[in-house]
C-alpha positions as CSV (number, residue, x, y, z in Angstrom):
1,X,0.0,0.0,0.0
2,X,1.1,3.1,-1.1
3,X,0.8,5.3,1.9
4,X,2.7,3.3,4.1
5,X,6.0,3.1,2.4
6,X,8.8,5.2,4.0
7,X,12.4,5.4,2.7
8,X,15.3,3.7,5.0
9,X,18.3,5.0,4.0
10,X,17.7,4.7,0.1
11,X,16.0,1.8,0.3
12,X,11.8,1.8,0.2
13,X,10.6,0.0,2.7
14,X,6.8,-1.0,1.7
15,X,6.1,-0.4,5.3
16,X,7.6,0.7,8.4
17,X,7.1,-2.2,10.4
18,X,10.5,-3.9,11.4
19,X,10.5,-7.3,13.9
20,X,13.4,-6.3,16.2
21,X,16.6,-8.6,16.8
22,X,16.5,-11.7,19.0
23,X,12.9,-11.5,18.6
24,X,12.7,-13.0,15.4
25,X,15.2,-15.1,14.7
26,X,15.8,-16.1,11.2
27,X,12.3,-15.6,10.2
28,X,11.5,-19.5,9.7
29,X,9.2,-19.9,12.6
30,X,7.3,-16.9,11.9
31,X,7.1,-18.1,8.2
32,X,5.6,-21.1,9.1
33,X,2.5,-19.2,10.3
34,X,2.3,-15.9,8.1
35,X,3.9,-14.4,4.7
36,X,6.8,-12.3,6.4
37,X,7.3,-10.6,2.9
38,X,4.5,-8.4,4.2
39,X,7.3,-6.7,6.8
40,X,8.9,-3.6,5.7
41,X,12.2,-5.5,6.7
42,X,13.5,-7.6,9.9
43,X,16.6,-7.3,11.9
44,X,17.9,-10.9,12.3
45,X,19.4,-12.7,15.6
46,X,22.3,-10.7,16.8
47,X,25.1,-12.1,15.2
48,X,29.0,-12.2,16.8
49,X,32.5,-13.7,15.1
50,X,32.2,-16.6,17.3
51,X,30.0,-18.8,18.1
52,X,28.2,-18.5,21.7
53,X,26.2,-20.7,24.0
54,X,24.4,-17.5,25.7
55,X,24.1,-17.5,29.1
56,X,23.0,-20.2,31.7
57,X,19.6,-20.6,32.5
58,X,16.9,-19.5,33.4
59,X,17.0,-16.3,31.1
60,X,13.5,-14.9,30.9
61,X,12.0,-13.8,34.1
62,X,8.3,-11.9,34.0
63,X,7.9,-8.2,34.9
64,X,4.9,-5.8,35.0
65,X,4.2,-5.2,31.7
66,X,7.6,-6.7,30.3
67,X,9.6,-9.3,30.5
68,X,13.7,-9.6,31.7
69,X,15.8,-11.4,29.2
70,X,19.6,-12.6,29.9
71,X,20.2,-14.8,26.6
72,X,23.6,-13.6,26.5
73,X,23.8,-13.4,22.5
74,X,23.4,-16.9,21.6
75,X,23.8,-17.4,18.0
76,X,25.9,-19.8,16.0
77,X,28.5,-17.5,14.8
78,X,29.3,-15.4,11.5
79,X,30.4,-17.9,8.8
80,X,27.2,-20.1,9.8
81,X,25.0,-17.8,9.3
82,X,26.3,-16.9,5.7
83,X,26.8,-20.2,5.0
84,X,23.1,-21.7,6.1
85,X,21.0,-18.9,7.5
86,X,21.0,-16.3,4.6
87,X,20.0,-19.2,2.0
88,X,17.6,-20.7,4.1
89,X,16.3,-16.9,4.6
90,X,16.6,-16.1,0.4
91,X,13.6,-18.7,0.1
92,X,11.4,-16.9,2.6
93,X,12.0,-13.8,2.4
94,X,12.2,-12.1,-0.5
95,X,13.4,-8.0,0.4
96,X,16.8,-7.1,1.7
97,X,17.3,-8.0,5.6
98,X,19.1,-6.3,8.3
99,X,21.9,-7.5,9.9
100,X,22.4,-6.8,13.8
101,X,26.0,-7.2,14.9
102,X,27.5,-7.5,18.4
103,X,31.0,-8.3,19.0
104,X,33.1,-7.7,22.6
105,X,36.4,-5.6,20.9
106,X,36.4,-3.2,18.0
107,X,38.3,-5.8,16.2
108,X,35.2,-8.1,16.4
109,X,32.8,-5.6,15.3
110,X,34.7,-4.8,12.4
111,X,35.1,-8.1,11.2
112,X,32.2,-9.5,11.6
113,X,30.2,-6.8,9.6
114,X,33.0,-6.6,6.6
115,X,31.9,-10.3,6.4
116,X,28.6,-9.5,6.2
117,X,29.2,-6.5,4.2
118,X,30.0,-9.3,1.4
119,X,26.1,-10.8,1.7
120,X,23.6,-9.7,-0.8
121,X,20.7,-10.2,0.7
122,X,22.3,-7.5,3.6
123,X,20.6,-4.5,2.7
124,X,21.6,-2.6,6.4
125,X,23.9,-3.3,9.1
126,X,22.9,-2.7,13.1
127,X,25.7,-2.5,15.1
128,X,24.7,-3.1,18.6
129,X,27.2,-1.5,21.2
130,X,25.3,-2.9,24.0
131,X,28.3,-5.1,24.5
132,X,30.8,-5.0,27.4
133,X,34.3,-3.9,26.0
134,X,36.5,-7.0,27.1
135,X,39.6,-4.7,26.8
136,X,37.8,-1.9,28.9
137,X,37.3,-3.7,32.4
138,X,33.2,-5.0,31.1
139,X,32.1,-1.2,30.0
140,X,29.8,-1.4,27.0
141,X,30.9,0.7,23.7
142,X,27.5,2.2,24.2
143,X,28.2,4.0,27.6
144,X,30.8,6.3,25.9
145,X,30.6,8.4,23.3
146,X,34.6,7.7,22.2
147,X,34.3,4.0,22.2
148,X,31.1,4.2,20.4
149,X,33.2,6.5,17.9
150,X,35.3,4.2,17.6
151,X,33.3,1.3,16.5
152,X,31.4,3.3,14.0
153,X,34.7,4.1,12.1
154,X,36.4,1.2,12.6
155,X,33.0,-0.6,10.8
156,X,32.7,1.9,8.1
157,X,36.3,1.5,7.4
158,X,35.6,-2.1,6.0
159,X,31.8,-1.6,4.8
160,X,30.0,-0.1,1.9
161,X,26.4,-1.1,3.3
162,X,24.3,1.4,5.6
163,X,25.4,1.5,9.1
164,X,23.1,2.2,11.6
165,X,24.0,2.4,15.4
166,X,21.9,0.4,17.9
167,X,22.2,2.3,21.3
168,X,21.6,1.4,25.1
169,X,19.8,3.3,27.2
170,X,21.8,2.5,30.2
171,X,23.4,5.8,30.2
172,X,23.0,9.2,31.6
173,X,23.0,11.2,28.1
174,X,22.2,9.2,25.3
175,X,22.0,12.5,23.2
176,X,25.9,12.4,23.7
177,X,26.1,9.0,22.4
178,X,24.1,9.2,19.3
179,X,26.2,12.5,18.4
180,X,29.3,10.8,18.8
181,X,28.1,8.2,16.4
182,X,26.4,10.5,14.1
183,X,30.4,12.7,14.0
184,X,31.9,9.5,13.2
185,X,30.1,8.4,10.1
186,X,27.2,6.6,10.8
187,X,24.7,6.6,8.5
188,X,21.0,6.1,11.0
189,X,20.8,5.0,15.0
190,X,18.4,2.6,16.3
191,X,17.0,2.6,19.9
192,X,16.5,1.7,22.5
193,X,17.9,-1.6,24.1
194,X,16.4,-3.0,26.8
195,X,17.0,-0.9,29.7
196,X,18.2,-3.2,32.9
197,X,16.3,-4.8,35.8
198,X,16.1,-7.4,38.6
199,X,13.7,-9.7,39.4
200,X,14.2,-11.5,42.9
201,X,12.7,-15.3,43.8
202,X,11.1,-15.0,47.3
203,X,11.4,-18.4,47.9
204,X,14.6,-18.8,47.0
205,X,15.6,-15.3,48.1
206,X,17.7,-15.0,45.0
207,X,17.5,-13.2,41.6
208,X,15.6,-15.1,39.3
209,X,17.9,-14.9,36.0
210,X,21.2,-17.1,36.4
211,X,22.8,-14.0,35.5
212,X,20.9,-12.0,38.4
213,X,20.4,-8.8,35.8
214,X,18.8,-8.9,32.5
215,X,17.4,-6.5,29.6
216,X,13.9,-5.4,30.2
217,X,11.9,-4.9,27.6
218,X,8.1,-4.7,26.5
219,X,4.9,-2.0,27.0
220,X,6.6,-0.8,30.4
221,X,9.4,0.7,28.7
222,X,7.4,2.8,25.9
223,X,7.7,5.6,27.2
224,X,11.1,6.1,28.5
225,X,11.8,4.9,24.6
226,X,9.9,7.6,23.0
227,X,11.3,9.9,25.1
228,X,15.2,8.9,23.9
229,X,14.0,9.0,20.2
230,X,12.5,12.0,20.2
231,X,15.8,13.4,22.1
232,X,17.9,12.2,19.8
233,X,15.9,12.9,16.5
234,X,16.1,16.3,17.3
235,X,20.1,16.2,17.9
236,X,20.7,14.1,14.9
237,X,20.5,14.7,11.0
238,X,20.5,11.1,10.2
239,X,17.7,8.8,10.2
240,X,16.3,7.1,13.3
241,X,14.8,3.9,14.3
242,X,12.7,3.7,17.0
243,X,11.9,0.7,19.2
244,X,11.0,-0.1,22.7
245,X,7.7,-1.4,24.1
246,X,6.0,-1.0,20.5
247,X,2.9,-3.2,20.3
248,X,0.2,-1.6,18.9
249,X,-0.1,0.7,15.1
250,X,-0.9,3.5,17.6
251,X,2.3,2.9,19.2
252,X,3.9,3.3,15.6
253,X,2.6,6.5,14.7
254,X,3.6,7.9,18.2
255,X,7.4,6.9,17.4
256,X,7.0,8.1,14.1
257,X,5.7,11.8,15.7
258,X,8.7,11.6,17.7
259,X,11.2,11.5,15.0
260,X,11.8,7.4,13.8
261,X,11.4,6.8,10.2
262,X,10.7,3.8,11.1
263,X,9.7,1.4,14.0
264,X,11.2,-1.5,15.1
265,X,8.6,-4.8,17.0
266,X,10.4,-6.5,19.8
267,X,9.0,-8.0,22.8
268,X,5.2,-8.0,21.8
269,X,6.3,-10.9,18.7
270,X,7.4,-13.4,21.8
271,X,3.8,-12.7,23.5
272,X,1.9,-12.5,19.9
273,X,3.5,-14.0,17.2
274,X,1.0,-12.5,14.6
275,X,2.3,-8.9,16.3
276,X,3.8,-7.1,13.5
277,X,1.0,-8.6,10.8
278,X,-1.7,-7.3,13.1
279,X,-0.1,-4.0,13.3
280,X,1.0,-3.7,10.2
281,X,-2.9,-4.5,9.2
282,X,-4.5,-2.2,11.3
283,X,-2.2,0.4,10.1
284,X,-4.6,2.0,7.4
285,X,-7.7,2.3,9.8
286,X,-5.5,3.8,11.8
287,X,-3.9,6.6,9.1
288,X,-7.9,7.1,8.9
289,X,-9.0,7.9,12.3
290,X,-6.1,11.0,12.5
291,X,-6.6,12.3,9.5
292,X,-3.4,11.2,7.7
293,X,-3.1,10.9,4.5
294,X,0.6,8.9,3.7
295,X,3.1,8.1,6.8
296,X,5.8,9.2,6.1
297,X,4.3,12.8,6.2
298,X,4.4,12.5,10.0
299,X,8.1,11.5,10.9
300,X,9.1,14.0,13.0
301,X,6.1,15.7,13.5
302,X,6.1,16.1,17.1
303,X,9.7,17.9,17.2
């Protein structure tokens, strides 16, 4: 439909409906139960050099209106998922995919996406600086604004594709952050992550994650989300992806008011997996009700 296609960094999107990393996967369960060609685009399982086991269990732990997660990154590794994931993907999906990247040195980062550069079917990369910086006592790339520089040229260095930074929102001024990025070369930022929490047995008087933190996520975090994306929209001249809590088309327009050109679907497709069809559906009706006649007229409306 026409009047919900937006433009992702030269690339039409046919809507702006995105499934958000880890919650998605490789997009063969979900193909199983609906057309995923339908998306605008999806941003597959966070992808490192290495392979990883994630962390131990249990990971998921249930919060008011959210869920903690502590998978630690499990994914089978770069040159697996170019050599059996992308094919398997090519015969479901049919538009170009984004890639989300994690890695624990700048090193990793940068060769892990210059390896995924190479992929066709790659039409963006996310570089999620979430990650603790192994040679920086644990601190994630994402808490400071030189790091995150850092990543952002060391991955355009060795890449041709759009790179678009995925930021945490465990910081005091993620304005700071997405600047630093923006200074450095990137080409869009995504956010936010999941912000973290603790969840505590009462039995057992311990946490309840094997890793005692974890990454909350879902309708509980909304707003703090649209608050950072509308914060950094109006710092930044490049384009930003919003995500965070998103479960409804109403959610959508609001993170499109606040400056996102377009709107990433995490938690809500592990409690619905018919989420991003549903809102992507009840998108038009929608449009309707406030008087709008083609999204993409409203990005940034609100700023």
């Amino acid at each position: 439909m026409e009047r919900l296609k937006v433009n992702l960094l030269g690339t039409e999107l046919s809507n702006p409906v995105i499934p958000a990393s880890g919650t998605f996967g490789y997009g063969r369960e979900f193909a199983e139960l609906y057309d995923i060609d339908i998306l605008g685009t999806f941003s597959f399982k966070g992808t490192t050099l290495h392979p990883r086991l994630g962390n131990p269990l249990p990971r998921i732990a249930e919060a008011p209106a959210g869920m903690l997660n502590a998978v630690g990154l499990q994914n089978p590794g770069v040159d697996r998922v170019i050599e059996e994931e992308l094919p398997n993907l090519a015969r479901i999906f049919h538009k170009p995919v984004m890639a989300n990247v994690s890695g624990f040195s700048v090193e990793e980062y940068a060769e892990t996406c210059r390896r995924l550069d190479a992929c066709n079917q790659v039409g963006w990369l996310e570089v999620n600086i979430s990650c603790p910086n192994v040679h920086h006592g644990g601190m994630s790339f994402g808490t400071d604004p030189a790091m995150a520089a850092r990543v952002v040229r060391a991955v355009k260095a060795v890449t041709t594709k759009p790179v678009i930074m995925k930021l945490s929102p465990n910081v005091t001024d993620i304005v700071a952050i997405a600047a630093a990025c923006e200074d450095a070369g990137a080409d869009g930022i995504s956010l936010i992550n999941t912000l973290m929490g603790l969840r505590i047995d009462l039995k057992a008087r311990r946490p309840i994650l094997a890793n005692a933190t974890g990454g909350l996520s879902g309708p509980a975090v909304f707003p703090v989300a649209l608050r950072m994306v509308w914060q950094v929209a109006k710092a930044v001249s490049v384009p930003v992806i919003g995500m965070g809590g998103v479960s409804t088309a109403e959610d959508v327009l609001e993170m499109m008011l606040a400056g996102a050109t377009a709107v990433e679907v995490g938690a809500a497709n592990l409690a619905d997996p018919f989420a991003c069809k549903r809102i992507i559906e009840d998108l038009p009706s929608v449009l309707d009700r406030y008087g709008i006649d083609h999204i993409s007229d409203i990005i940034g409306g609100a700023l």
